[in-house]
C-alpha positions as CSV (number, residue, x, y, z in Angstrom):
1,X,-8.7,-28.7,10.8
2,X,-7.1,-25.2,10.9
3,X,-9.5,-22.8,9.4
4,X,-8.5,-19.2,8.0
5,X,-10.8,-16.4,6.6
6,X,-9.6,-14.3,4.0
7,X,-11.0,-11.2,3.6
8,X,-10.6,-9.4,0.1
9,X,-9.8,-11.7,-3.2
10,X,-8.5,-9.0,-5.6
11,X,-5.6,-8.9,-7.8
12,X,-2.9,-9.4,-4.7
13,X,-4.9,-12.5,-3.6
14,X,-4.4,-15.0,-6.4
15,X,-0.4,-16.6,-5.3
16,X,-2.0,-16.2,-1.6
17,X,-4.6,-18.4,-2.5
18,X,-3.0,-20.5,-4.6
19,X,-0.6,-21.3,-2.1
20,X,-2.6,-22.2,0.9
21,X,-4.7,-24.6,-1.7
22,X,-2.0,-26.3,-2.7
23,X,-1.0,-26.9,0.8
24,X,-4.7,-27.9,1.9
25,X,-4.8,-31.4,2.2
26,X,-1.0,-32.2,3.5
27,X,-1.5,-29.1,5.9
28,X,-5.3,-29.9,6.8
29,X,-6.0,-26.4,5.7
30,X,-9.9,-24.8,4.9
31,X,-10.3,-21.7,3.5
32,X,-13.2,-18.9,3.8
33,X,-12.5,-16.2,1.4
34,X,-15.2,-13.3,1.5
35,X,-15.6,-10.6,-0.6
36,X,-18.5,-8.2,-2.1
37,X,-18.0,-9.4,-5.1
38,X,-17.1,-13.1,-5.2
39,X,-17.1,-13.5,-8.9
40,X,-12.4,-13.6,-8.5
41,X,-12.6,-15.5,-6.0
42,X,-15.0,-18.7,-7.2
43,X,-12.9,-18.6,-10.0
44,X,-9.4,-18.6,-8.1
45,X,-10.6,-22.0,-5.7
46,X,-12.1,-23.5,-8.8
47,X,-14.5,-25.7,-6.6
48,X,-12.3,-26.3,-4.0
49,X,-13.4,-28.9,-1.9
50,X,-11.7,-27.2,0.9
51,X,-13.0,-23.6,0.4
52,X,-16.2,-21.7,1.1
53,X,-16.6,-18.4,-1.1
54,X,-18.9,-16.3,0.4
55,X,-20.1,-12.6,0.1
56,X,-19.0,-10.6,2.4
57,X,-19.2,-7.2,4.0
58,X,-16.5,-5.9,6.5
59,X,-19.2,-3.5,7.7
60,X,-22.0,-5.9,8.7
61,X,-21.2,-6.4,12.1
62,X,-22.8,-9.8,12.6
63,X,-21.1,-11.4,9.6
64,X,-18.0,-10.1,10.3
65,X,-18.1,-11.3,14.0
66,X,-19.4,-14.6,13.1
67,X,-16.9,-15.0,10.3
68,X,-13.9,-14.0,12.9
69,X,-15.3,-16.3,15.7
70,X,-15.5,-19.3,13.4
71,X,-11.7,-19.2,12.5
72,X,-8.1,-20.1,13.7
73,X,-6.5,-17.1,11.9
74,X,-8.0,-14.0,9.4
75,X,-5.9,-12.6,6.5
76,X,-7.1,-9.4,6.0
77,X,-6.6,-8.3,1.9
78,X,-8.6,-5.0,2.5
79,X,-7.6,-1.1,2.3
80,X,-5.4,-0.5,5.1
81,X,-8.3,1.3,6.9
82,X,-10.9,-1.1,7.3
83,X,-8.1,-3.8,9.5
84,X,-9.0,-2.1,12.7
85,X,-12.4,-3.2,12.8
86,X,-11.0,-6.8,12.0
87,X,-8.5,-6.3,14.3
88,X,-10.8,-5.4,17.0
89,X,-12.9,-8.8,17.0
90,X,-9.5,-10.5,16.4
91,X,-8.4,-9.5,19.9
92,X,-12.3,-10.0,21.1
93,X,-12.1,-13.4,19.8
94,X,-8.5,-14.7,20.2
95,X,-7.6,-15.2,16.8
96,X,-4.2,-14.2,15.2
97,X,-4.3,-11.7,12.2
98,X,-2.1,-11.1,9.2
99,X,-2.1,-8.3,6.6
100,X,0.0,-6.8,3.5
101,X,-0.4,-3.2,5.0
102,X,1.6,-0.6,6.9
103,X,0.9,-0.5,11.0
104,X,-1.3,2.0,12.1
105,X,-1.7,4.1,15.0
106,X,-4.9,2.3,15.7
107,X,-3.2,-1.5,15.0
108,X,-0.2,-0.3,17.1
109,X,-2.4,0.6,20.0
110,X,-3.5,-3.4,20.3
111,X,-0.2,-4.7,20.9
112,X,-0.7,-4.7,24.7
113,X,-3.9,-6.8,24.3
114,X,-2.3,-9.1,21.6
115,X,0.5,-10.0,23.6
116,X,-1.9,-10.6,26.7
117,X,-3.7,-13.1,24.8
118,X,-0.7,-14.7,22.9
119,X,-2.1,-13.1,19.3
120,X,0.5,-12.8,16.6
121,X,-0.8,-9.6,14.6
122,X,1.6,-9.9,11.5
123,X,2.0,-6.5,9.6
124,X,4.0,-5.4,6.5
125,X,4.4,-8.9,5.2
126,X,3.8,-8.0,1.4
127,X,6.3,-6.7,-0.8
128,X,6.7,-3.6,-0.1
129,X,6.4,-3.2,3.1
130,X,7.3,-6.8,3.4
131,X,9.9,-8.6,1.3
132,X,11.7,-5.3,1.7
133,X,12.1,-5.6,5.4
134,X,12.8,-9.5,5.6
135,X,16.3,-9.2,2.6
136,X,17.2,-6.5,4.2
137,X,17.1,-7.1,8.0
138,X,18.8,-10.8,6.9
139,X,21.7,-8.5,5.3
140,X,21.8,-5.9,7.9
141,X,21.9,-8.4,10.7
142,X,24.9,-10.7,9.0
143,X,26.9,-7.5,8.7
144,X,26.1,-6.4,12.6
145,X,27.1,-10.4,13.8
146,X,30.6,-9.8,12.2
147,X,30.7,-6.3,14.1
148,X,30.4,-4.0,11.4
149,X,29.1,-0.6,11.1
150,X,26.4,0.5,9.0
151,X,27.2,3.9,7.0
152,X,24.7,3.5,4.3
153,X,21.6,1.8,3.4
154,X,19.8,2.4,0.3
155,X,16.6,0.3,-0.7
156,X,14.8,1.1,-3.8
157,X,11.3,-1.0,-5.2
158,X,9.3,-0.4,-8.4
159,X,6.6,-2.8,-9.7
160,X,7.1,-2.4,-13.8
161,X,6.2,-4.4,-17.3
162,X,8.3,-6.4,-18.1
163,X,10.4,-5.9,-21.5
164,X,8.4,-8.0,-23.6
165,X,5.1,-6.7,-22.5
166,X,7.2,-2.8,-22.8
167,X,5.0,-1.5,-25.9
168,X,4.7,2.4,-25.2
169,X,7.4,5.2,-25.0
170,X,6.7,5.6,-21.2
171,X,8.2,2.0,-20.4
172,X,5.4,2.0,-18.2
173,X,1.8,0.0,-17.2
174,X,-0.3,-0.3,-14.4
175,X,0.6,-2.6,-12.5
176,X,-1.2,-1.7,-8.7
177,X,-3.5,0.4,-7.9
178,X,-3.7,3.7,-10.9
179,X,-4.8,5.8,-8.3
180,X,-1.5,5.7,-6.0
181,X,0.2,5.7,-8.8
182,X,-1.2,9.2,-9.4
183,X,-0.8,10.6,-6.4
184,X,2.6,9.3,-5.5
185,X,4.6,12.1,-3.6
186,X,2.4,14.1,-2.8
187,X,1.1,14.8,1.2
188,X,4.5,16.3,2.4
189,X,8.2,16.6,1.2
190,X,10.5,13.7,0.6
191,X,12.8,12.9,3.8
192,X,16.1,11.4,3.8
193,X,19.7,11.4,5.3
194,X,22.5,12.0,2.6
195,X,26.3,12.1,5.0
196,X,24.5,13.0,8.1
197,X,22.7,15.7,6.2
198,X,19.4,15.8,6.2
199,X,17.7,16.7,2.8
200,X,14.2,17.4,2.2
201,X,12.7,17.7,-1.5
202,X,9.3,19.1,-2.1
203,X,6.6,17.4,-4.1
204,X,6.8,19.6,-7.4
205,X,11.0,19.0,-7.4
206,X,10.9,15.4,-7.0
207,X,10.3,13.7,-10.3
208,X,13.4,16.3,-11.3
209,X,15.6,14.9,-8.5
210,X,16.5,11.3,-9.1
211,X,19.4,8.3,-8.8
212,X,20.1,6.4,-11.4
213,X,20.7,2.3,-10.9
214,X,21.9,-0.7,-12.5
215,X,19.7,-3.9,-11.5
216,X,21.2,-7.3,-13.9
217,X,22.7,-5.1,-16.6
218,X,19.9,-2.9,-16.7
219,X,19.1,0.6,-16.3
220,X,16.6,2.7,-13.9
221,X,16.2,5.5,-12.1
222,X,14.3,6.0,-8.9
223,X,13.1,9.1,-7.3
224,X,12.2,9.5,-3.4
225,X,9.5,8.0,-1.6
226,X,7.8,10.2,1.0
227,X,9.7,9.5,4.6
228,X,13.2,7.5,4.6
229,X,14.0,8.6,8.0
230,X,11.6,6.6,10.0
231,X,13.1,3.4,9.0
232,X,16.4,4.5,10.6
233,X,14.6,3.6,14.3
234,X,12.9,0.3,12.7
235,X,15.9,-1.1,11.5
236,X,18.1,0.2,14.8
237,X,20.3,2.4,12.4
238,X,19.5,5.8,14.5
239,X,22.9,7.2,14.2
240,X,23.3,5.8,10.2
241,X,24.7,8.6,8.6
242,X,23.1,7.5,4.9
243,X,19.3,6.2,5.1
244,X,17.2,6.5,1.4
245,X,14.9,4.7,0.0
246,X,13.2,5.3,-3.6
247,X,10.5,4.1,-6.3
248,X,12.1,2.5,-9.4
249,X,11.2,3.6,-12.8
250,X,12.6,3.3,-16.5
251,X,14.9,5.6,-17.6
252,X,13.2,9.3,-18.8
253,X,9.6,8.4,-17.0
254,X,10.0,10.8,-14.4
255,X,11.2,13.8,-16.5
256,X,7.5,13.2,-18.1
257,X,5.4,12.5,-15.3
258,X,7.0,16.2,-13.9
259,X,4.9,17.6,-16.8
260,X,1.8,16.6,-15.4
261,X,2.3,18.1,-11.9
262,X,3.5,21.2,-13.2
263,X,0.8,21.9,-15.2
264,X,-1.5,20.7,-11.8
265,X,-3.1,17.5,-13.4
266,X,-2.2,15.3,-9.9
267,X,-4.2,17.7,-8.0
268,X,-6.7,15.8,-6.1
269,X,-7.8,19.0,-3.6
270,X,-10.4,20.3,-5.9
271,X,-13.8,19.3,-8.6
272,X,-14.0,20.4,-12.0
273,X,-17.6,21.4,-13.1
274,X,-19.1,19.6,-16.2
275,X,-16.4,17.3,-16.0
276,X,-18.2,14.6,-17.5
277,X,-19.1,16.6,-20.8
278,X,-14.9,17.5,-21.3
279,X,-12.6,16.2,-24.2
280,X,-9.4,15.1,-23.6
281,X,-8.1,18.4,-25.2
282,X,-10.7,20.3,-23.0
283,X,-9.2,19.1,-19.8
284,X,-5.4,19.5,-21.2
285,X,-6.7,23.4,-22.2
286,X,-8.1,24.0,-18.4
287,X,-4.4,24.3,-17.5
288,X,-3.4,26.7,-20.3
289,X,-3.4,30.8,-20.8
290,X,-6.6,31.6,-23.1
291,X,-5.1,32.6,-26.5
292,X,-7.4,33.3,-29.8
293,X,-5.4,32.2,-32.2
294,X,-2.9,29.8,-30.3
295,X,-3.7,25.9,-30.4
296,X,-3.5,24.0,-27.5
297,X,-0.8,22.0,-28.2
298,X,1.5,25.5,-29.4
299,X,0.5,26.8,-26.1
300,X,1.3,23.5,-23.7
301,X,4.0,23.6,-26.1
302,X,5.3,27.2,-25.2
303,X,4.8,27.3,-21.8
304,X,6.6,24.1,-21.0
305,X,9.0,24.4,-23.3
306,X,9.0,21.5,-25.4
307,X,10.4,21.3,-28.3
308,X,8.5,19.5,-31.2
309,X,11.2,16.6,-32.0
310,X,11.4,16.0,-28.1
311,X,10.3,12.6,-26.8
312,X,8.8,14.1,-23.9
313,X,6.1,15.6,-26.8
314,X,5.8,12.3,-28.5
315,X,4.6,10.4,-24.5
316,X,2.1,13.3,-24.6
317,X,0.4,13.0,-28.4
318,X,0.6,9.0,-27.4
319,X,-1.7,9.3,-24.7
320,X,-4.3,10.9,-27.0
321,X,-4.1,14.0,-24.6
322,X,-5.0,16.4,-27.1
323,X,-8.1,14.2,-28.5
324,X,-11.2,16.0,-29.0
325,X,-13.5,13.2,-29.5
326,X,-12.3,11.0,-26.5
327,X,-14.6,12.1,-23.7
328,X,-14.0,12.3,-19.6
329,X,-17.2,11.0,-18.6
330,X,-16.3,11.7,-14.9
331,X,-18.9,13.8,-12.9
332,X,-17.6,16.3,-10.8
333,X,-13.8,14.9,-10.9
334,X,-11.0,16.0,-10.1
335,X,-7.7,16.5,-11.9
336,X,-6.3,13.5,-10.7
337,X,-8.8,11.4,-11.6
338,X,-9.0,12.2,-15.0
339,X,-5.4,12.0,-15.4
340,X,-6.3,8.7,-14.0
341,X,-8.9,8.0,-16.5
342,X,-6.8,9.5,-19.5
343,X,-3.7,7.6,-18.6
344,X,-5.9,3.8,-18.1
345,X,-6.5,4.1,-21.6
346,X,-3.0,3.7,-22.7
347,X,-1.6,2.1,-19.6
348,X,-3.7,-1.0,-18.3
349,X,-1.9,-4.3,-18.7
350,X,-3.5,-6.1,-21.9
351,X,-4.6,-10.0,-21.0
352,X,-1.0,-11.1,-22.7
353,X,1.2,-8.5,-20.8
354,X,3.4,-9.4,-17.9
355,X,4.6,-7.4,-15.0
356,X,7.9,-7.0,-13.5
357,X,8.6,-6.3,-9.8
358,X,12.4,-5.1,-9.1
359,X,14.2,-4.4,-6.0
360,X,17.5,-3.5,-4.6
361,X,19.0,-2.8,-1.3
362,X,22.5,-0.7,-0.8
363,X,24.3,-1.6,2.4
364,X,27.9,0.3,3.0
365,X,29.7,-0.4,5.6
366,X,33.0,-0.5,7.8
367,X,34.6,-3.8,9.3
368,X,38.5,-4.1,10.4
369,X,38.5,-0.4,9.2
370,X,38.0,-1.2,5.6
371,X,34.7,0.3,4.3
372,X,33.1,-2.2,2.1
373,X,29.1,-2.3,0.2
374,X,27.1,-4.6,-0.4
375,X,24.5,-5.0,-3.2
376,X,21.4,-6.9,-3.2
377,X,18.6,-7.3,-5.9
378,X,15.5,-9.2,-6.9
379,X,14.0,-9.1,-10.9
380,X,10.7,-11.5,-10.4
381,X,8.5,-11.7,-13.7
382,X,4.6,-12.7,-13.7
383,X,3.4,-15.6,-15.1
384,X,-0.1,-13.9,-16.6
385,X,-2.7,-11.8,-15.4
386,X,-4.0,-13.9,-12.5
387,X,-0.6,-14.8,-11.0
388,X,1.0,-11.4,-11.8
389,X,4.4,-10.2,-10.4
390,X,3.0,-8.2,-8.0
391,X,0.6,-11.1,-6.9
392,X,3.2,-13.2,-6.2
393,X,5.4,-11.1,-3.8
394,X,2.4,-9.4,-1.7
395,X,0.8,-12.6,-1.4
396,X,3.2,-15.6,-1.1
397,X,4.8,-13.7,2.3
398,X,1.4,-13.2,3.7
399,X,0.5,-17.1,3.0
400,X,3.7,-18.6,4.1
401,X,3.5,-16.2,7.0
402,X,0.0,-17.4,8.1
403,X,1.1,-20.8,7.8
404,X,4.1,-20.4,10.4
405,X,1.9,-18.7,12.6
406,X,-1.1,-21.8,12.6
407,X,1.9,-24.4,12.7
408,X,3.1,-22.7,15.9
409,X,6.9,-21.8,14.2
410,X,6.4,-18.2,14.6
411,X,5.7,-17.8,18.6
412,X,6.1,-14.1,19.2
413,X,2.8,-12.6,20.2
414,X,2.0,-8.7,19.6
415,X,1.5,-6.2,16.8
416,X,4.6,-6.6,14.7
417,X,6.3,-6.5,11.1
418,X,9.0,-9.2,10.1
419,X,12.4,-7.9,11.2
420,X,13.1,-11.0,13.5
421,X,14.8,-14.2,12.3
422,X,12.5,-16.0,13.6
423,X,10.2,-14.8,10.7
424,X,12.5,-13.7,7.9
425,X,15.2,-16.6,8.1
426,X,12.0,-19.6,7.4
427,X,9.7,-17.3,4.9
428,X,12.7,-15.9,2.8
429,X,14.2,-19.4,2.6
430,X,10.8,-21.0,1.2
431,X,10.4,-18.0,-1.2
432,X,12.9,-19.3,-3.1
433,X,11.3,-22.3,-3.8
434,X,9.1,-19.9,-5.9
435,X,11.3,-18.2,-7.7
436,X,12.0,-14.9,-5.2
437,X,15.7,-14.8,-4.4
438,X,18.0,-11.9,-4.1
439,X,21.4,-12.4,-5.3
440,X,23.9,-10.5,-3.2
441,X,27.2,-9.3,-3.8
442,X,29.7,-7.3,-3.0
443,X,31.1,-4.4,-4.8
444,X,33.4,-1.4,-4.0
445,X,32.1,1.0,-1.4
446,X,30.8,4.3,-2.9
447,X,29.1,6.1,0.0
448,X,27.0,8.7,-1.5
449,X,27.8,9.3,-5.0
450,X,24.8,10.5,-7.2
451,X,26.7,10.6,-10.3
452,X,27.2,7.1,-10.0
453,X,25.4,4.2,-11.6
454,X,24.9,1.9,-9.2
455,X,25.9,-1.6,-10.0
């Protein structure tokens, strides 16, 4: 019997689970899933004969050693910083590890010790990192096998509602974490490469700075994520003279959310006193000149210049911003978090809603001196609130990825993510079994062209 602990059973955990359940019996599979609070998970296995639900806590050493020792293989669900500690007994115990996150320094430093005791420590295997690296590594591969030259690559992800679930005038829901949501951008300047020039956009420009694309006749835009330029050394496109990548949105949501960051609403540096005791209209006025005969909405008005027909006006009223009787009830929080709290009112999925991931990749480049492009995009829709959109691509990769490893198919020990074809080929093949399939094709070579819609 091949035994796996998962750690963590929240929203990303249901299509993981699902999977390796459903595979149980053929695959001699049993399951531990531990969490602190268990009440997801019971109701995920369903009384499972193959599964043991327990309560768990990363940070009691003895459980977590125990937990670890008694297992083939642990899927670790967590925050991105509590895997070390798991990582740690991993190596102490011989077992192979899989997560959804990004590789830390700390993971990274393992790899020597993984390798020496044939552990496959399998990072970045979600959607994004994850299903992100595996299409595009297959596409970027085929093009260098026929000897062409990479002169652009372009990869943009967004997880969305989908348009039946689409009810506000943001085109938008919570669909991950609110928090990240809130904070995205901010920690540094936006870095890409643009025609071997590199470009750099600071937090409060880069909702205002945005490409616009066309994924299955329909429209988005996406503005910069954080750091494009390190994936020019993971993907072995150092000299590539085009490397961006982006966050998809709906058309107009990022001229709005700029509203909120200039008025300093994302801040999440500082504590507002008597928080909890604020309106809605309070906490809009802490961010506005006094006036004693001005209302707050003439003065947000005024000094952001909205006009009073302007949509941008009608997303703010919507989200009952300038309520008086809607209270914070936050102690001591900061902006961001009331933002947070303000915007979970109006923007958390209702039990009927569905989510929509969307992806695309841009590749442009030259074979036989022709310059060609190819594009390459994935729509998947969730089914309902348990197996969501999102839940489906974080957590089918991780399964089907733990799987592999167990059944001995993926053989390359260390700390890694899934840019070799012994990994992507298999796992992208089964996703699309399930639905996850990017169609490909190509279209006329653009380079860098931001007045284009893509597509």
């Amino acid at each position: 019997m091949k035994k796996i602990l998962i750690i963590g059973s929240g929203k990303s955990s249901s299509s993981l689970i699902k999977y390796l359940l459903d595979k149980a019996d053929k695959e001699n599979l049993f399951l531990t899933i531990g969490d602190l609070d268990i009440k997801n998970a019971k109701k995920l296995v369903n009384n499972h004969k193959k599964t043991n639900v327990i309560q768990f806590d990363v940070f009691n050493d003895n459980q977590r050693q125990h937990e670890i020792k008694n297992s083939d293989l642990v899927i670790s669900m967590l925050p991105a910083r509590f895997h070390i500690e798991v990582a740690k007994d991993c190596i102490t115990f011989k077992k192979h590890m899989v997560t959804a996150s990004y590789i830390s320094k700390e993971i990274q430093a393992l790899n020597e010790q993984a390798k020496e005791n044939n552990l496959i420590f399998m990072n970045e295997i979600g959607l994004d990192p994850g299903l992100d690296h595996m299409s595009a590594i297959k596409v970027i591969d085929s093009i260098r096998e026929r000897s062409g030259k990479l002169l652009l690559f372009e990869s943009f992800c967004g997880g969305l509602v989908a348009p039946e679930s689409d009810t506000n005038l943001w085109n938008y829901k919570f669909t991950w974490n609110p928090r990240n949501v809130v904070l995205a951008g901010q920690g540094g300047a936006a870095m890409f490469i643009q025609e071997s020039t590199y470009k750099y956009i600071p937090y409060h420009k880069l909702f205002r700075r945005t490409e616009f694309l066309k994924i299955e006749d329909k429209r988005y835009e996406a503005y910069a994520n954080r750091d494009s330029l390190k994936y020019r050394n993971m993907y072995g496109l150092d000299n590539i003279p085009t490397m961006y990548r982006g966050t998809i949105r709906k058309i107009g949501f990022s001229r709005a959310w700029n509203i909120f960051i200039q008025l300093g609403m994302t801040d999440d540096s500082y504590t507002i006193e008597g928080s909890e005791n604020m309106s809605y209209r309070d906490f809009v006025n802490l961010f506005l000149a006094y006036s004693p005969s001005d209302s707050v909405e003439l003065k947000l008005r005024s000094y952001l210049k909205i006009d009073q027909d302007d949509i941008m006006w009608e997303k703010l009223v919507e989200l009952g911003l300038f309520n008086p009787k809607k209270k914070v009830k936050l102690k001591n929080a900061t902006p961001a978090q009331i933002l947070q709290k303000i915007l979970e009112d109006s923007w958390t999925l209702k039990s009927d809603d569905k989510d929509m991931i969307v992806m695309q990749h841009l590749f442009g480049y030259e074979l036989n001196n022709n310059k060609k492009q190819i594009e390459s995009s994935l729509v998947v829709k969730g089914e309902n609130q348990t197996y969501t959109a999102m839940a489906k691509t974080v957590g089918l990769p991780v399964a089907i990825a733990a799987l592999k490893i167990l059944k001995g198919e993926i053989k390359t020990p260390g700390v890694q993510l899934p840019i070799r074809k012994e990994v992507y080929e298999p796992i992208l093949k089964e996703l699309e079994n399930y639905g996850i399939t990017f169609k490909e094709k190509e279209v006329p070579y653009l380079g860098y062209n931001p007045n284009h819609v893509r597509g």
